[in-house]
C-alpha positions in Angstrom: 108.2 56.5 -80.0 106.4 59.6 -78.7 103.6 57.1 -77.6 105.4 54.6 -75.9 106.9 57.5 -73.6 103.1 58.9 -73.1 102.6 55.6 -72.1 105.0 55.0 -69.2 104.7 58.2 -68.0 101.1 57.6 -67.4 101.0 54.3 -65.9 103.0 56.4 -63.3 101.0 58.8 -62.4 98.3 55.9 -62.3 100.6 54.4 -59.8 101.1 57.7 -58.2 105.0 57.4 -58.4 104.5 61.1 -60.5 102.8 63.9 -60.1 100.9 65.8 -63.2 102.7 68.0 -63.2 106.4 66.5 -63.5 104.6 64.9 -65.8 104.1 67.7 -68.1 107.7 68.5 -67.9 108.8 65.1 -68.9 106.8 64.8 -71.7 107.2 68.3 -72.9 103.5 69.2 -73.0 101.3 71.1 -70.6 99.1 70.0 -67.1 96.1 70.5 -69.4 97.2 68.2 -72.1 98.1 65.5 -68.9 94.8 65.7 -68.3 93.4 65.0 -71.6 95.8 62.0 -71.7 94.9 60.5 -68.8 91.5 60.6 -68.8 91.8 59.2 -72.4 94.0 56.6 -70.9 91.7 55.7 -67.9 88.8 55.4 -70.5 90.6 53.6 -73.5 94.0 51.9 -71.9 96.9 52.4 -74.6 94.5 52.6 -77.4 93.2 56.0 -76.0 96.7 57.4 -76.3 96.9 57.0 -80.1 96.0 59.3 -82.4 92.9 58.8 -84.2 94.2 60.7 -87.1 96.8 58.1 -87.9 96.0 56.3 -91.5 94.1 59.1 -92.9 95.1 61.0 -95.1 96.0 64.8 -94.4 93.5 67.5 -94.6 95.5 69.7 -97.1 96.0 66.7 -99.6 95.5 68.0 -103.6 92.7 66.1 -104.7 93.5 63.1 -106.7 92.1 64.3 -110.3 94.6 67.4 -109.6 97.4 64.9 -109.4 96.5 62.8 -112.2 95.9 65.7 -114.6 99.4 67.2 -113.5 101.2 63.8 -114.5 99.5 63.1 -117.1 100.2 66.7 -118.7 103.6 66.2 -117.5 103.8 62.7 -119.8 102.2 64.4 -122.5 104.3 67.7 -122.8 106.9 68.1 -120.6 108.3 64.3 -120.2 111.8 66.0 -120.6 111.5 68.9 -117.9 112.5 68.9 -114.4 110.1 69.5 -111.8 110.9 73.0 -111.5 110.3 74.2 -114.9 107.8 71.6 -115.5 106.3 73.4 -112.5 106.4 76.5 -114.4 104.9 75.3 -117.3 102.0 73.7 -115.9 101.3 77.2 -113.5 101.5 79.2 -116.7 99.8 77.6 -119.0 97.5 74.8 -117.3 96.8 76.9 -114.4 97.1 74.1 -111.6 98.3 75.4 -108.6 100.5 73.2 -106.5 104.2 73.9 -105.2 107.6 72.5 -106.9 108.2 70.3 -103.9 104.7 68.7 -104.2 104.9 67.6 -108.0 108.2 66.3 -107.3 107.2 64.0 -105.0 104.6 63.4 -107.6 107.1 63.0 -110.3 109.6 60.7 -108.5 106.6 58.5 -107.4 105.1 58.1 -110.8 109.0 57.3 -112.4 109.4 60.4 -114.2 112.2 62.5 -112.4 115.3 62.7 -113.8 117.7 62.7 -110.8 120.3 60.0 -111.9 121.2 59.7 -108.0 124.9 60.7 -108.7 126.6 64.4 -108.5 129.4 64.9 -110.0 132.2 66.6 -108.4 133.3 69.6 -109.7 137.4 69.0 -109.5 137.3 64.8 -109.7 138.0 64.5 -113.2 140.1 67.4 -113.9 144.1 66.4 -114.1 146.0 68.5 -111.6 149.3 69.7 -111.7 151.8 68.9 -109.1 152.6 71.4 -106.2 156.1 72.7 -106.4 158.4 71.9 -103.8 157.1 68.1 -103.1 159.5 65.7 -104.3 157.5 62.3 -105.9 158.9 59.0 -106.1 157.0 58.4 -109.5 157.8 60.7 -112.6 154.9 63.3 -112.6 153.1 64.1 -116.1 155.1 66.8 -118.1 153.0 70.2 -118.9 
């Protein structure tokens, strides 16, 4: 974990085993973003190394009546569409603006994706004739 290595890296520059600046290179960041870390480190202990952002929810996130509205147009309407033309639809004629990827996370949340979880192959249930020239120990199917 990216802050267990912050971590260790920090208790040995606190040590003085490592400089700031092999530091930097170890943990892929720059001297100024060492610096930020360790004082936050000095200040806080471990706690100061994680980031306050974790648990809350993301900036960009669709509001929640955006979402609700989408599924429950999508229950309504469209129950039998995928989430790409269901995507369509909803662009077209609802005017909600979200991407494909988005409401099919939404749709395979709420239950409503179709996905069976199995792909067929393409040659597995064909029958095959036999190549010429290979001799079989069992009697092959006659053409």
């Amino acid at each position: 974990m990216k802050e267990l290595d912050r971590l260790q890296v920090l208790t040995r520059i606190a040590e003085r085993r490592l400089t700031r600046r092999r530091a930097a290179g170890l943990l892929q960041i720059g001297e100024r973003q060492v610096r930020r870390l360790y004082r936050a480190f000095v200040q806080d202990g471990a706690a100061g190394l994680v980031s306050r952002r974790r648990g809350r929810p993301s900036a960009r996130r669709l509001p929640a009546a955006t979402q609700e509205r989408a599924l429950a147009l999508i229950r309504e309407r469209y129950a039998d569409f995928g989430p790409t033309f269901a995507h369509q639809k909803l662009t077209e004629e609802h005017a909600l603006v979200l991407s494909v990827e988005t409401l099919r996370g939404w749709m395979s949340a709420a239950g409503l994706s179709r996905r069976t979880g199995t792909l067929r192959s393409s040659s597995g249930s064909a029958m095959t004739r036999p190549c010429s020239g290979r001799s079989r120990s069992r009697p092959s199917a006659s053409w």
